[in-house]
N, C-alpha and C positions, 0 to 999 in steps of 0.2 A: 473346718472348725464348727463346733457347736455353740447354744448360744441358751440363754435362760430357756426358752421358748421351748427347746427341747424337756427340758425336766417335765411341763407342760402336758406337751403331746405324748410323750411315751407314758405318763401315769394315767392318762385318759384311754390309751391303747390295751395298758393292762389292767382298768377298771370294765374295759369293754369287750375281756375276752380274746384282745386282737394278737396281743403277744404275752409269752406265760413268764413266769418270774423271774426264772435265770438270765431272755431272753434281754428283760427291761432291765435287770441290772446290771447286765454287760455295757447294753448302749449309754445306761445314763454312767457307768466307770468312764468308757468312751469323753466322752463330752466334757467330763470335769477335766480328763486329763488335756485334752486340746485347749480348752478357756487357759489353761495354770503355765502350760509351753507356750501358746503364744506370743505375750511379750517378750521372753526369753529368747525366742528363736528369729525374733520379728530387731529385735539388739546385735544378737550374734550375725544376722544378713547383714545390717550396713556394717558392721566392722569387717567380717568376711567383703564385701562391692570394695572397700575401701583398701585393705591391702592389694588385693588384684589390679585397680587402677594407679596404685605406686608401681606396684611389678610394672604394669606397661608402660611406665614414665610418662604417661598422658603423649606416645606417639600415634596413638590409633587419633587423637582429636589434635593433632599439630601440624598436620602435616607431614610427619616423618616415616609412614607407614609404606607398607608397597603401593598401595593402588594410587596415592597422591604421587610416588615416585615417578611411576611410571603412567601418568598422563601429564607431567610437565617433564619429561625426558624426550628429549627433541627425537632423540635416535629411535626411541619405540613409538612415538606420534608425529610421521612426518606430516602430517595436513597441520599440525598447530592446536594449541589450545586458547580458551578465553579465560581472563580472569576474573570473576564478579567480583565487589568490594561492597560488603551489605548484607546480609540475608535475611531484612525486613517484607514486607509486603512486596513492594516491587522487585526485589532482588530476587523472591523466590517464582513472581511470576515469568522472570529473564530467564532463570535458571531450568522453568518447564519448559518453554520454548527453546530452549536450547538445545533442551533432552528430545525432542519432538525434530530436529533436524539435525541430531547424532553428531552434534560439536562437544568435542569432550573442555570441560568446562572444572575448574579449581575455585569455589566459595572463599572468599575471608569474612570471619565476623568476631570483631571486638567483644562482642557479649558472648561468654562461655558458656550462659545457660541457651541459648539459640545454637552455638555452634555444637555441643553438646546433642541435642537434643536431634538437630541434622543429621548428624552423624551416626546416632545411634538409628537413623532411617536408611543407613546406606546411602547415603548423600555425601557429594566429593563437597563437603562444606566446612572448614578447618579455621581452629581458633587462631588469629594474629593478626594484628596489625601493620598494614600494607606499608605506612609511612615511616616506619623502619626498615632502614638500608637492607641489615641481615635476615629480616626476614622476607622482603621481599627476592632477596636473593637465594634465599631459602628454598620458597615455589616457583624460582626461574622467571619470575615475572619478564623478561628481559628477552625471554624468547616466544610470548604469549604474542597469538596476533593482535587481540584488543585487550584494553580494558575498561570494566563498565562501573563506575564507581553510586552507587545508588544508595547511599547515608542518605536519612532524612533531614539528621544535625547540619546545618549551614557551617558553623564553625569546622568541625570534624571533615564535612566534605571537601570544602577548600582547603582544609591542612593534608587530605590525601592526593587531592588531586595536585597542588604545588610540590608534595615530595616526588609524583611521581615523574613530572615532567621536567623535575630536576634530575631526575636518576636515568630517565628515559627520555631527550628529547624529540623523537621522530618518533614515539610511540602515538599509537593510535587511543585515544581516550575518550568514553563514554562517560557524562555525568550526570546525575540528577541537579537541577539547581532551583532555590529552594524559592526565588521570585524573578522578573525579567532582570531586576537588577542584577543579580546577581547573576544570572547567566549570560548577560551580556559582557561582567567582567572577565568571566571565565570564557568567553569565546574570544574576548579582543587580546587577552593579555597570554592566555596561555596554550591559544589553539586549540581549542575543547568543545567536541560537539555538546552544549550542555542544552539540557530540558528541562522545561518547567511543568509538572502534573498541574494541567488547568482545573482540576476536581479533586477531594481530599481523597489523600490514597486505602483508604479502606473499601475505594469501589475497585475489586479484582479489572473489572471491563473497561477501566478508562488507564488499566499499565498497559493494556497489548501492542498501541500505537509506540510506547517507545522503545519495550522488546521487540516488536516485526522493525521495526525502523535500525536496530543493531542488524537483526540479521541479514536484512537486504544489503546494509552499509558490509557486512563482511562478506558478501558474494553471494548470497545464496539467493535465486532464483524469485523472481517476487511471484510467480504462479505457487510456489512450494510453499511462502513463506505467506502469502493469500489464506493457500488451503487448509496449514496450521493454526492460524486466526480464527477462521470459520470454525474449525471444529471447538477451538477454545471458545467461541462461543456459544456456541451450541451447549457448551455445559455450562457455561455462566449465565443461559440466556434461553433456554430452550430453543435455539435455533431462530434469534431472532436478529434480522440483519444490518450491522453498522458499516457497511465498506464506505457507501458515500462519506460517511464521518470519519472516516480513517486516515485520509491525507490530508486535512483540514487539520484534524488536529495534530498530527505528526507535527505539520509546519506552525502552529502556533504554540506549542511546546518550546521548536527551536526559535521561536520572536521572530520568525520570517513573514511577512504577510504574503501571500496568495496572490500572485500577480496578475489582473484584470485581464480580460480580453479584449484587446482593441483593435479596429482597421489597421494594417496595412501604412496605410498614411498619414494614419494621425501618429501611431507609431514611431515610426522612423521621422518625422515631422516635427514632432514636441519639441524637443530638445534643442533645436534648430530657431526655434522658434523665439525660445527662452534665450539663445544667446543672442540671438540678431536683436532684439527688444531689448536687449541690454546693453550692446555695443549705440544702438541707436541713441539711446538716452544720454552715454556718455561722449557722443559727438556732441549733440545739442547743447552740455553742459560744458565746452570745449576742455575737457582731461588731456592730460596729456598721453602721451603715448607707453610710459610705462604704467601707469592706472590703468588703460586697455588689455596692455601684455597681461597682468594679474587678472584681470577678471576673465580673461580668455581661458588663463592657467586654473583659474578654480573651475569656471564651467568643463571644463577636460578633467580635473579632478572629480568632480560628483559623477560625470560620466563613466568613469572607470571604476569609480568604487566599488569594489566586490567584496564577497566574505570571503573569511579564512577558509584554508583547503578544504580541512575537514568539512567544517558544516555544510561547506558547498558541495561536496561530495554526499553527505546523510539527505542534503536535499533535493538533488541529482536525483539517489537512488530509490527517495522514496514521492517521488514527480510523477504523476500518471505525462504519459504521451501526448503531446499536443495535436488536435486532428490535422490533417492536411488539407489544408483549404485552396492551397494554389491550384493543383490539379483542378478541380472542382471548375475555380474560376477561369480556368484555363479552357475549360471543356465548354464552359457556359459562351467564352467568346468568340473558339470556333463555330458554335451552332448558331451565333447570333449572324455572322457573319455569311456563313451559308445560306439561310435566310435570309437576308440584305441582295445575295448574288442569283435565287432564285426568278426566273421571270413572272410579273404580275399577270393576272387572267385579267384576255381580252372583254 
């Protein structure tokens, strides 16, 4: 299309010699007639975009298409798929690292203009709502090996996250959660490994902790899922290195604090310690004998208290290795001892 600008240049081209008369008034015919079709034709395209997306009943963006079929069809994907729930900022940075370790992966997102917009990128990213029964039964959710549920809305996320562990209870579920409070109800009450972004999520580099942290949880190899990181940031960061920050905050996402490194003795001692100083007191105060039995029974209780599977598992799997120190000390006391057995010079 032509534009005023043209009337301009072409009567300055044939004041100048450059083009001869029939030449300029060809182009400038040209020009009036593209200005005068334009909106005409620029009207007739959305009505034309618009019957076409009736014809497809909007199955290419619902999920009813082939390619969504057949990556939640158990019988054509026997390794399993994942289902994200979200395709904001963190949902699409789960969704590249998932592409980056060839887990085929089903998008939900509530907002059409996002789902849309996926979609038309060739992204398995499909408009609907998880927390309804038929459509999650729709995308097979039920035979997906996780799900990672990453709304930013508080409200919205616990309304997915409770329909799903009602429809699913031994499913395996990923959540964003939106403060510790909240992820700690969601870890006690519904078995949900849920995560808190300690940094507002428009920094790309502070989601990879809790994508690498899904996919170690789903088997994948921590050297593999290391190496994806790295290069993910290498383009977030020109190559510049967080690993040491990576387990740290994995586990303060999940509200696990990072357990100290202590002796050997004081170790396995502490605890021993706290109940014998406690049993001691309540001789002195002469209790009776069922007041002992309970507080025996609570110190056995804090002793035991652990987390739910899940998150003990997401914790597990993203735990660097403890070194081995016994060895070490073990080697230290045979040479002490050899030493000891050596004869002194006369």
């Amino acid at each position: 299309q032509g534009g005023e600008f043209a009337f301009v240049a072409f009567g300055l081209a044939k004041s100048l010699g450059i083009l001869d008369v029939a030449t300029t008034k060809m182009l400038l015919t040209c020009v009036s007639l593209t200005m005068a079709l334009t909106p005409f034709l620029d009207e007739m395209g959305g009505k034309i975009a618009k019957k076409m997306e009736e014809g497809n009943d909007f199955t290419h963006y619902m999920g009813q298409d082939d390619e969504a079929l057949e990556i939640t069809a158990s019988e054509s994907n026997p390794d399993g798929f994942v289902v994200v729930v979200g395709y904001g900022i963190v949902g699409k940075v789960v969704c590249d690292l998932l592409d980056k370790k060839f887990i085929k992966y089903v998008g939900m997102e509530k907002d059409p203009k996002k789902a849309i917009q996926a979609r038309n990128k060739g992204l398995p990213v499909f408009f609907g709502d998880v927390g309804r029964p038929e459509v999650a039964e729709a995308f097979n959710v039920g035979k997906a090996k996780a799900v990672i549920v990453t709304i930013s809305d508080k409200a919205e996320a616990t309304r997915a996250v409770i329909a799903l562990r009602r429809m699913y209870p031994e499913k395996s579920i990923f959540a964003r959660a939106k403060d510790a409070d909240h992820a700690k109800r969601l870890q006690s009450t519904l078995d949900v490994a849920a995560m808190v972004p300690i940094l507002p999520e428009d920094n790309l580099l502070l989601t990879l902790p809790f994508g690498g942290a899904v996919l170690r949880s789903l088997g994948a190899p921590a050297e593999e899922v290391n190496s994806i990181l790295a290069e993910k940031r290498k383009e977030l960061l020109s190559g510049k290195e967080l690993e040491k920050f990576e387990e740290e905050t994995v586990l303060a996402q999940l509200g696990v604090e990072k357990p100290e490194e202590k002796p050997e003795e004081e170790d396995s001692t502490s605890e021993k310690i706290e109940a014998e100083s406690t049993l001691d007191t309540m001789e002195e105060s002469s209790l009776d004998t069922d007041m002992k039995e309970q507080a025996i029974a609570a110190v056995e209780k804090e002793d035991t208290e652990e987390l739910k599977p899940l998150v003990a598992a997401v914790v597990e799997a993203n735990s660097s290795p403890k070194p081995k120190k016994k060895e070490v000390e073990v080697e230290d006391e045979e040479a002490a001892e050899i030493k000891e057995k050596e004869p002194e010079p006369l």
